[in-house]
N, C-alpha and C positions, 0 to 999 in steps of 0.2 A: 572360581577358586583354582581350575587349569594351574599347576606350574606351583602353585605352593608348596612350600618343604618344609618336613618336621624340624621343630625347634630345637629337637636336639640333638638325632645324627643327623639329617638334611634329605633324607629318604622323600622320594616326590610321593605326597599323598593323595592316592589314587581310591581311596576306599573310605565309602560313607557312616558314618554312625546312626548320625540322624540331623535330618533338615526342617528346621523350626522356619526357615520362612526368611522376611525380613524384620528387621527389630528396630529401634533407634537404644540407644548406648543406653543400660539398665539404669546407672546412679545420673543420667541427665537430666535432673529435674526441671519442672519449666517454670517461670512466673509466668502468672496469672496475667500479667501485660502483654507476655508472646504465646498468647493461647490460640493465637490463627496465624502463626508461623510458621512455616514447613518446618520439619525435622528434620536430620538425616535421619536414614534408617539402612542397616548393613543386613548382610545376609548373615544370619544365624544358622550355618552348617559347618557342623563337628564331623570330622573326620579321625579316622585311626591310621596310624602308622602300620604299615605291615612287618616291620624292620625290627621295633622297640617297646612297639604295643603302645604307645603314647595318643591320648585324643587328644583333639587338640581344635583349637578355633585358630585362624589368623588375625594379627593385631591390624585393627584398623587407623586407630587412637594413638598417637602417642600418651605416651603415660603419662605424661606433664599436664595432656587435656584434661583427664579423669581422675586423676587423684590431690594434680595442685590443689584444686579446693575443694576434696570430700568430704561430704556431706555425712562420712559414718563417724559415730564417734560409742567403742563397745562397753562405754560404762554405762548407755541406758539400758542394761539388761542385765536384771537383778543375776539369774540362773549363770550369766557366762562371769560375772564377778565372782561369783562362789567358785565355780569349775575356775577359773584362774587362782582365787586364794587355796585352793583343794591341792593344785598343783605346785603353787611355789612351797607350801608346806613338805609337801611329800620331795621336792628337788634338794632340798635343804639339808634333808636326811639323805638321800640317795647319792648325791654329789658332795657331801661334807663341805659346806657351806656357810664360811663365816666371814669375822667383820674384817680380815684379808682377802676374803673372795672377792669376785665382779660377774655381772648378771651384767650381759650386753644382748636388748631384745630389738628384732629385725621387724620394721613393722610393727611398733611400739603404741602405737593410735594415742589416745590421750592417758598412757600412763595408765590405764585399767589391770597391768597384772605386775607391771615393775613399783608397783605401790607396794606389793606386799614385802617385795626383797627388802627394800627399801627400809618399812617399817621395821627390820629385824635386823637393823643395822649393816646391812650388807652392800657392797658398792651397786651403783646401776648405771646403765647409758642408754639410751634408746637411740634409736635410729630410724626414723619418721619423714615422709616427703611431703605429708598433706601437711600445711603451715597450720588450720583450724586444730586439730587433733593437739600436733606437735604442742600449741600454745597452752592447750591446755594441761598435757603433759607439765610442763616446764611451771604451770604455776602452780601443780601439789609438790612443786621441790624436787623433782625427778631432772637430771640434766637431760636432754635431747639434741640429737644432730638432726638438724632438716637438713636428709638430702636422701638419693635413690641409695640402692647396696648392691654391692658390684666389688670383680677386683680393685677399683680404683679406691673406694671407701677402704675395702677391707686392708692396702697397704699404708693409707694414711693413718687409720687407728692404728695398726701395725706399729709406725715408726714413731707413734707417741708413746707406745710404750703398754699398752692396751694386750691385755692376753686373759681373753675370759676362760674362767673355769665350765662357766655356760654359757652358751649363746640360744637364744630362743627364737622360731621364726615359728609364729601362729596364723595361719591362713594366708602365708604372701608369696608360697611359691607357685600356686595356679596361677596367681596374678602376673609372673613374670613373662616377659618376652624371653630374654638372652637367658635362659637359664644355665647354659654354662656359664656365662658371664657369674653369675650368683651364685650357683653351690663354687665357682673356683673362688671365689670371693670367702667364704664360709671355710672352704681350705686354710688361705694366706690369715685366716682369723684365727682359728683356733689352733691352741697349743694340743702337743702330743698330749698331755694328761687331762684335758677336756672333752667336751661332749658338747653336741647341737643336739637340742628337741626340736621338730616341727610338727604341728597340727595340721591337716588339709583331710579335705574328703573324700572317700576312698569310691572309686569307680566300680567295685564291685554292690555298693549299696546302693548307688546311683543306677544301675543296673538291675537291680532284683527291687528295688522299690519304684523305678519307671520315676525318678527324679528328674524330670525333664527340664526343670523351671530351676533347677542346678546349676544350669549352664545357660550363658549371658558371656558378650563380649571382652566385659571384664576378667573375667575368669578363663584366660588360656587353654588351661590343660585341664587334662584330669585325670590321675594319677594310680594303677596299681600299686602295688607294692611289688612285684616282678618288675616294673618298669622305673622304679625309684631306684629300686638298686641298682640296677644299670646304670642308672643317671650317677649315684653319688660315686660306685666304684669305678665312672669313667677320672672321675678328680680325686682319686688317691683317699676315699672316704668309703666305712662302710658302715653298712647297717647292723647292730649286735641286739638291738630290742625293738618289739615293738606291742602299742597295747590300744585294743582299740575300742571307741570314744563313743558316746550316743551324742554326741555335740553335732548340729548339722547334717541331721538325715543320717548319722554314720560315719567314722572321722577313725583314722591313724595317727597316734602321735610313736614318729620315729624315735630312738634314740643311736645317733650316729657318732660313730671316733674317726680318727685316727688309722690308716692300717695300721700305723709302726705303733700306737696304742694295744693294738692285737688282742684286743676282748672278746670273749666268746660268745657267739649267736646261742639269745634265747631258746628255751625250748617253745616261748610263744611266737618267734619268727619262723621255725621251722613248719610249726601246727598250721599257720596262717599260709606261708607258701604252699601248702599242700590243701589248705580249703580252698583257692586260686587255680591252683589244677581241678583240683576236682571239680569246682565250678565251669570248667571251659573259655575260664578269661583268656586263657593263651590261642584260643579256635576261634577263627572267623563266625562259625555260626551265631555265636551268642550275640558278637554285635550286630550282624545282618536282620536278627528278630526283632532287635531294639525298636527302628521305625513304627511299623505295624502295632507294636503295644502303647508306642508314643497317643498317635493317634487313635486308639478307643480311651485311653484317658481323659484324651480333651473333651470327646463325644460325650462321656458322664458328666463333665463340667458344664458342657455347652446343656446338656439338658437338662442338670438339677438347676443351672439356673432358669431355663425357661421355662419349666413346671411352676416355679415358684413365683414365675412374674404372671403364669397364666391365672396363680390360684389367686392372687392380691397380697403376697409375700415380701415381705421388704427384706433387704439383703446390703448389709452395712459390711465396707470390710476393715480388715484389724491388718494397721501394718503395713511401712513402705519399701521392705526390700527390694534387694535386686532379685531374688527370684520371684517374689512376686509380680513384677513386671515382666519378667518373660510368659509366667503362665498368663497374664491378665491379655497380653500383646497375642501370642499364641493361639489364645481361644476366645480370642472376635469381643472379649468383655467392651460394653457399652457403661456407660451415664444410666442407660436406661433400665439394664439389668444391677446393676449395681452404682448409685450414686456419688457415694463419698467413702474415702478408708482414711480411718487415725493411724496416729503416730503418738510415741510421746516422745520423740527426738524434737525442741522445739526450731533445731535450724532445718527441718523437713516442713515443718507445719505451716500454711499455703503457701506451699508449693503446690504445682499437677504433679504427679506421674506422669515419666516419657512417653507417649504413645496414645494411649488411653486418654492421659489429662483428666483420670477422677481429682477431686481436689484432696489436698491432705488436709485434716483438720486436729482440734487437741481432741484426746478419749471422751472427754467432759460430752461432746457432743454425740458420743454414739447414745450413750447412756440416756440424752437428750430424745434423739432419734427413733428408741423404744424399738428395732427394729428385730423380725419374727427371728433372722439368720446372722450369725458374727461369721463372715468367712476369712478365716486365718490364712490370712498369705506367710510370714515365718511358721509355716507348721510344726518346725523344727524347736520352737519354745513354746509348743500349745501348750504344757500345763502351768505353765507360768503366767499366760496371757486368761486361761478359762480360769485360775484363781482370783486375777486382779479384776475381770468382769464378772465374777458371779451375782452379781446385781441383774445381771440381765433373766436370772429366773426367775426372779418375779412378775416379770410379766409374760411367760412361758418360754423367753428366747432358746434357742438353740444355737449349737456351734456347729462348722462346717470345715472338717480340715481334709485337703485336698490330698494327701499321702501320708501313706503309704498306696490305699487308696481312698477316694472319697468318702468320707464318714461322717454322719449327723451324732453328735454327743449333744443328748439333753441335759 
């Protein structure tokens, strides 16, 4: 990784965060025909910027490989359908939002939160590169552009005429490479009297909760709040709110103007920069400890599951994220300690898992399976997932969710 530069002032990244090893691409799911096929697999080492404070991974992938046909699609997830309609409600009021407004969302997946603008009669657009997602977008009535977002998009919607009063970007700027390319793009979009929200996860929770299985190839960066500002007040953007999220282990949703908007910083951005100091995010110490914690987490993983295989324990798991692939990748998980994990996504279901190659199958079969342990790979939706299996206490099952830290819930 010699010679790599941050993605956003270009500072050579000289300083480790933490090195997971090698991986193959988290959402590269395999069929079950190329089950004795090499993978690639990349080095999985996050580095920090000393410059901007940015982690950051290097892109292996073009984005065209990993997202043309992504396999996520966030309306199988009751809890983030709620926290999306939670939010459009509350923007509606907050931004005065009506049937002359437009709601243009960056990373729009299949229409799961521009349903609600929608529904309340207000304009919408998405802006979607995975064609799967996109299609399905496009047939609850939602218009959709298939393509990436960039200044190139941002001045072609520009000169059609396009001026949102908000634009929304939920979970897509870890994922970017050119990220000036993208907040300048998010500039040439919005009007002086508008606002951008973005959702991403905040590297201080990834931090104090040892979220290691966070971070996967797809996922670039990862992002303070110290280091976002910087980022947007390099494009003439800044930050005046910010409120933060239990969505994904812990999550910031920005709300960004305009300078020449000239709104005044929250008193919860001020509070939050100052729990960022006082944390030590801006000191190398804190990243230098990271490693060392990385690795006695795995050690708890590695052993509760070999307790459980010594005792005659079965161990089903729930779940095919991309984090769950790095921790499964990470920590040596076998067939043998853990056989099969569900999904109810049905364009995941057999499929392998990258690496691993557990097979995916439908929930129907764990409940089948009767198995002693549910290990929860999205940890981050455990009480949505221990609601929809509580079947499994009938026959004493247990849950096993890997973070904050390891936990058995009966």
């Amino acid at each position: 990784m010699d010679g790599h530069r941050c993605r956003f002032c270009a500072r050579e990244l000289d300083e480790t965060f933490v090195d997971l090893g090698l991986s193959p691409l988290a959402n590269s799911f395999v069929p079950p025909e190329r089950e004795d096929a090499v993978e690639p697999a990349y080095p999985l080492h996050a580095r920090v910027c000393r410059a901007c404070g940015l982690v950051q991974l290097p892109q292996f992938e073009p984005a065209a490989n990993i997202f043309d046909q992504y396999l996520y699609y966030s309306s199988y997830s009751e809890s983030w359908l709620r926290h999306s309609e939670a939010y459009a409600a509350d923007m509606m009021v907050r931004a005065r939002l009506n049937s002359a407004s437009e709601v243009i969302e960056i990373a729009s997946n299949d229409g799961y939160l521009l349903q609600y603008f929608r529904r309340a009669g207000i304009r919408t657009l998405g802006v979607e590169p995975a064609s799967g997602p996109a299609a399905a977008s496009i047939a609850k009535g939602i218009p959709t552009r298939i393509c990436y977002f960039g200044r190139d998009a941002a001045t072609a919607l520009r000169s059609e005429g396009h001026a949102p009063e908000l634009i929304v970007a939920n979970n897509v700027l870890p994922h970017v490479n050119d990220i000036n390319d993208f907040v300048a793009g998010l500039r040439i979009l919005l009007p002086d009297t508008g606002r951008v929200t973005l959702e991403l996860p905040h590297l201080l929770h990834l931090i104090e909760g040892i979220q290691f299985d966070t971070i996967y190839h797809e996922h670039l960066s990862y992002f303070s709040l110290a280091t976002l500002e910087t980022v947007f007040g390099a494009h003439g953007l800044r930050v005046f709110d910010v409120e933060e999220l239990p969505t994904h282990g812990g999550s910031l949703r920005l709300h960004v103007g305009t300078e020449a908007a000239g709104a005044s910083p929250s008193p919860a951005l001020a509070q939050l920069r100052r729990r960022e100091a006082a944390a030590g995010l801006d000191r190398p110490a804190i990243h230098r400890d990271f490693p060392a914690k990385v690795a006695a987490k795995r050690e708890a993983i590695r052993d509760f599951l070999a307790a459980a295989q010594r005792a005659g324990k079965t161990v089903i798991a729930y779940g095919a994220p991309a984090k769950g692939n790095t921790l499964l990748n990470y920590c040596g998980v076998t067939r043998e300690l853990i056989p099969f994990t569900v999904d109810r996504n049905p364009h995941k279901q057999g499929l392998l898992l990258p690496g691993t190659h557990l097979p995916i199958r439908d929930p129907a079969e764990l409940i089948a399976a009767r198995p002693d342990y549910v290990f929860i790979l999205p940890w981050n939706l455990k009480d949505e997932i221990i609601a929809q299996l509580a079947a499994i206490r009938a026959w004493g099952g247990q849950f096993v969710v890997p973070a904050p830290e390891l936990t058995i819930i009966s």
